[in-house]
C-alpha positions in Angstrom: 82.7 92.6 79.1 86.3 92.6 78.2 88.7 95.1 76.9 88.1 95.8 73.7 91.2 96.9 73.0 92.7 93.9 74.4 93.7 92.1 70.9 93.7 95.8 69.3 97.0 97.8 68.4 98.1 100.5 69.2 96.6 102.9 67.5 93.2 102.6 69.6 95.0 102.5 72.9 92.7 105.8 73.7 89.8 103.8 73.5 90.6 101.6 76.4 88.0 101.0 78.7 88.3 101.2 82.7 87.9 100.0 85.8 86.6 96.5 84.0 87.6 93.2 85.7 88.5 90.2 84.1 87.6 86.9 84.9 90.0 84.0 85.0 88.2 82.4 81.8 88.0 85.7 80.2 92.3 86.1 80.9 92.8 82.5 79.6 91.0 82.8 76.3 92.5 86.3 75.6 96.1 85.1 76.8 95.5 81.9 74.7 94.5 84.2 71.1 96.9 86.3 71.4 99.5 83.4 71.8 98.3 82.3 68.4 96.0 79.4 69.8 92.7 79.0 67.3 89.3 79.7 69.2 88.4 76.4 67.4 91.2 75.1 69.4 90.9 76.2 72.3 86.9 74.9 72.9 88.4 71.5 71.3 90.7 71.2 74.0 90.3 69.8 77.5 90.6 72.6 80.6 94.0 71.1 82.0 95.3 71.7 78.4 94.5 75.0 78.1 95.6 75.6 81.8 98.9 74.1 80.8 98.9 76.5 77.6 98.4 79.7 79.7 100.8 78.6 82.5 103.7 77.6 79.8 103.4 81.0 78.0 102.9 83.4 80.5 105.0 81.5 83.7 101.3 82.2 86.1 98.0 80.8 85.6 94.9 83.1 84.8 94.1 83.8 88.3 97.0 84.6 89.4 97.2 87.1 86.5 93.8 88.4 87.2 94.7 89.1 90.5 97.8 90.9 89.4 95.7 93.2 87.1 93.4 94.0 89.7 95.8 94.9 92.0 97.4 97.5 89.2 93.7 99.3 89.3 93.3 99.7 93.1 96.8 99.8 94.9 97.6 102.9 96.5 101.2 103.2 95.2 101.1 105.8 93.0 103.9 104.2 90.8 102.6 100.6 90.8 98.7 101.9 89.6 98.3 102.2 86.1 96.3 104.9 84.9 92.7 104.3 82.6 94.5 105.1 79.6 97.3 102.4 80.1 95.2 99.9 81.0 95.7 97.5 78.1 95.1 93.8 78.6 97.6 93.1 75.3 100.3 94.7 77.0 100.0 93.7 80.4 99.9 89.5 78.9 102.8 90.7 76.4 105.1 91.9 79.7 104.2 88.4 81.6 105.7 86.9 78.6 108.3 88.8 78.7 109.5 87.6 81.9 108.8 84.2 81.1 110.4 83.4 78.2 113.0 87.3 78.0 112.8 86.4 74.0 114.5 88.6 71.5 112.7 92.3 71.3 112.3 91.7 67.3 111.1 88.3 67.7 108.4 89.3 70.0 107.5 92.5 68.0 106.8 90.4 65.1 104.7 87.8 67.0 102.4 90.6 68.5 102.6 92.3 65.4 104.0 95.6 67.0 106.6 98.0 66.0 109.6 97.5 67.9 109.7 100.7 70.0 106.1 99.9 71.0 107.0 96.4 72.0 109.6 97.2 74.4 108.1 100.2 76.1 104.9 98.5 77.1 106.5 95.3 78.0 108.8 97.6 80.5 106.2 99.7 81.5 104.1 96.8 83.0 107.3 95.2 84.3 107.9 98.2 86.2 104.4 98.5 87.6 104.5 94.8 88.9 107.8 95.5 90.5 106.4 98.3 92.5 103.9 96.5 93.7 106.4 95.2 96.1 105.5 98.1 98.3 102.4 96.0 98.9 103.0 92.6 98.4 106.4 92.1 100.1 106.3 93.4 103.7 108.0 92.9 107.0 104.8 91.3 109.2 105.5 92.6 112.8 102.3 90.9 114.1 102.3 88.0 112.6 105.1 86.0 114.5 103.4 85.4 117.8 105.8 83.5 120.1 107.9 81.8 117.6 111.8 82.0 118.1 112.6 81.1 114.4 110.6 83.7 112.1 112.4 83.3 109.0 114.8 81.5 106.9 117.4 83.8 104.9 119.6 82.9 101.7 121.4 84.8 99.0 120.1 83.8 95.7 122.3 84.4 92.5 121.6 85.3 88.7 123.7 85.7 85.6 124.2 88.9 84.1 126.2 90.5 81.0 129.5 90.8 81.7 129.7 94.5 83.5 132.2 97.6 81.5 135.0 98.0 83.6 137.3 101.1 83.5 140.1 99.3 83.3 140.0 95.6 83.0 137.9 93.4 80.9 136.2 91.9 84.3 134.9 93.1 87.2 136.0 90.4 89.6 133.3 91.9 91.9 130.6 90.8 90.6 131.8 87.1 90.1 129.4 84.7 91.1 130.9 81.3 92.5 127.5 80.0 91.4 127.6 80.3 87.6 131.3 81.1 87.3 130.4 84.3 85.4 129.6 87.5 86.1 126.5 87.4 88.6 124.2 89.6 91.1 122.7 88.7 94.5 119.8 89.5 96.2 119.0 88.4 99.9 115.4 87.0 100.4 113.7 86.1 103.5 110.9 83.6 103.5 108.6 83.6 106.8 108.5 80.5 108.3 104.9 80.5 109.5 103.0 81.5 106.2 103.6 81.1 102.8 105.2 84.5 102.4 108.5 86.6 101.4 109.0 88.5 103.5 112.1 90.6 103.0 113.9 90.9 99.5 117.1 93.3 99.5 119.5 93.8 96.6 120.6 94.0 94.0 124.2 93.6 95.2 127.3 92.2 93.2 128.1 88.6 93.4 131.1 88.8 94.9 129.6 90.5 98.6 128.9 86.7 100.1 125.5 86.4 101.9 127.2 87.0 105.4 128.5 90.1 104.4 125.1 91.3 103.2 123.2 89.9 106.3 125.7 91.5 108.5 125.9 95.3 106.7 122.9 95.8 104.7 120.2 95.9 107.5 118.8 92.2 108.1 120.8 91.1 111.0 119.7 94.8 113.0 116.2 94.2 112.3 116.6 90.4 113.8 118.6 91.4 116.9 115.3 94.3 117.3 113.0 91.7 117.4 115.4 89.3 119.9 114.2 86.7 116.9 116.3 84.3 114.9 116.4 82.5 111.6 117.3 79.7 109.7 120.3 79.4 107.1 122.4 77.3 105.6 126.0 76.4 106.3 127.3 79.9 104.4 126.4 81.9 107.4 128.0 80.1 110.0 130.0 82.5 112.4 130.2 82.6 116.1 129.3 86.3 115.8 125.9 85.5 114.6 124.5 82.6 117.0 122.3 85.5 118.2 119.9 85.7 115.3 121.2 83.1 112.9 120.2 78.4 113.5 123.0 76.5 111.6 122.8 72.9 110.4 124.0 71.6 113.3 124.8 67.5 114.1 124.4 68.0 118.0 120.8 69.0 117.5 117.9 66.6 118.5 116.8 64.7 115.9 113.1 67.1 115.3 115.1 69.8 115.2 117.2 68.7 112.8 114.3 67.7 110.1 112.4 71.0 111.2 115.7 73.0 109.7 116.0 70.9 106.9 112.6 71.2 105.9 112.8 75.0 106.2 116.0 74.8 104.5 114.5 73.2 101.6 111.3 75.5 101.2 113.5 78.6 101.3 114.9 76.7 98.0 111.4 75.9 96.3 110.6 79.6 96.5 114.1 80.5 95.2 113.6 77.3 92.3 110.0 79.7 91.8 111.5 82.6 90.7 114.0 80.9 88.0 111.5 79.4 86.3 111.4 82.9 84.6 113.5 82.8 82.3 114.6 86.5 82.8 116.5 84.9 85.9 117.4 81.6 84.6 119.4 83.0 81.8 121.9 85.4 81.1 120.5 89.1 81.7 121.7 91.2 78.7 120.6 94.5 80.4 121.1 97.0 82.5 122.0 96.0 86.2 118.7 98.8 86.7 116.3 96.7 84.2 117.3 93.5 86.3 116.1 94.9 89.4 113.0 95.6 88.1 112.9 92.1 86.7 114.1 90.7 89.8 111.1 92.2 92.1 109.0 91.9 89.4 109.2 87.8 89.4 109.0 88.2 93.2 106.0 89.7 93.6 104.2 87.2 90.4 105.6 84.4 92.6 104.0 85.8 96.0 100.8 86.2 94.2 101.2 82.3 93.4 101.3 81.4 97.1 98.4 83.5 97.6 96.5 81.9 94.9 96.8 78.6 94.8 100.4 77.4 94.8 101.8 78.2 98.8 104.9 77.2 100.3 104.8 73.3 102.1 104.2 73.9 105.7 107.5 73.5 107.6 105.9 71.7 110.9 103.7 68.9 109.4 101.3 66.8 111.1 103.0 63.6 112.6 106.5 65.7 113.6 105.3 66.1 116.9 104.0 62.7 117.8 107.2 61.3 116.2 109.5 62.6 119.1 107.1 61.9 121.7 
């Protein structure tokens, strides 16, 4: 049974009921009428077009959403569960959207047919709760890594923000981002190497502190030297200092190793190239530095539930690399 308050308004939000799961056809059809889509539509259409509906307005499919909703019910962290009173299937697809397309508040209050105040509280509210289910999601796997020497690959990833208020001049040349030429924030992600999984996520810092200065200060590198492991980065990181824990693109290497660092290389990219198909991180951020971080790990743990449902990572060693050097 769904929600019956799922398509309601506010005004019955005390007559939500809990502790229901929804099905992945139940989450399409919902997402699909409250998107304006005709029921007479959507049993006209064929399954792929409806898929593609869902997935274009709400940046997931409906399982992956399912799975997200269920997790807000039965995690432990206290600030990522959403209580039976807030449990409002409306808001929660009204927030994915949110990420997905970060439209104009008043232009989304009149398409859900909400007052204002109520659209932007409950589409932060379930942003919020997503992004603490990081606690969860987005963990550093200590027993996972078996005898591998290269655990991870590492990059700084970079998103546009409004221009920051400044005491005394009209920039902040701190937070420029040699990226996008404006105004920018970082955040360092770590993709393990052996499943389809982020692993460590670490910001948000100004875009001006290059990746090597945040590897080296804000915790990642003393973790790696712990564990007497290394990773994989690109040609940003290169110092002498950092041979230790940090592989290089490097032209003496044999020629397996060379595609086996390329290959990680690029899959630390598609998962980055994940996250900015949000639009919250494609585009200029117009609030707070706060609200991005929520946004930010938000996305992140949406795109980890991706890989876990469906949509992982390529595999970095694939079948045929082996025989090829032999």
């Amino acid at each position: 049974m769904l929600l019956d308050s799922t398509m309601a308004d506010d005004s019955d939000e005390d007559s939500v009921e809990v502790g229901v799961v929804i099905t992945p056809e139940e989450m399409l059809v919902q997402g699909l009428l409250l998107a304006g889509v005709s029921q007479r539509s959507i049993d006209r259409c064929k399954d792929s077009t409806n898929d593609e509906k869902f997935l274009l307005r709400y940046g997931s499919n409906q399982v992956v959403l399912c799975q997200i909703w269920e997790d807000l019910q039965t995690t432990t962290i206290e600030a990522a569960r959403a209580p039976p009173k807030q449990l409002v299937l409306k808001y929660f697809l009204m927030a994915n959207h949110f990420l997905r397309h970060y439209g104009v508040e008043s232009e989304r209050a009149l398409a859900y047919g909400l007052h204002r105040d109520t659209c932007r509280d409950w589409s932060w509210h379930y942003v919020e709760k997503i992004a603490a289910l990081k606690g969860q999601k987005i963990i550093w796997p200590d027993d996972e890594f078996g005898e591998d020497l290269w655990i991870l690959t590492v990059d700084g990833t970079h998103c546009w923000i409004h221009e920051p208020d400044h005491p005394l001049f009209s920039m902040d040349d701190k937070f420029y981002s040699h990226k996008y030429n404006k105004s920018g924030v970082n955040y360092e992600l770590a993709v393990s190497i052996s499943t389809s999984r982020l692993i460590w996520m670490n910001g948000p810092f100004k875009a001006g502190e290059s990746d090597m200065k945040v590897f080296r200060e804000r915790g990642l590198r003393d973790k790696m030297r712990q564990l007497g492991r290394k990773g994989i980065a690109d040609g940003g990181y290169h110092a002498a200092e950092d041979f230790d824990v940090l592989s290089f693109p490097n032209a003496d290497d044999d020629p397996l190793v060379k595609k086996f660092k390329r290959r990680a290389q690029r899959r630390q990219e598609v998962f980055n190239n994940k996250t900015k198909v949000f639009h919250c991180l494609k585009h200029m951020f117009w609030h707070s530095c706060n609200r991005f971080a929520d946004c930010f790990e938000a996305v992140c743990v949406i795109c980890q539930c991706q890989m876990e449902n469906g949509s992982p990572l390529f595999n970095v060693l694939v079948d045929g690399m082996l025989q090829e050097q032999e």
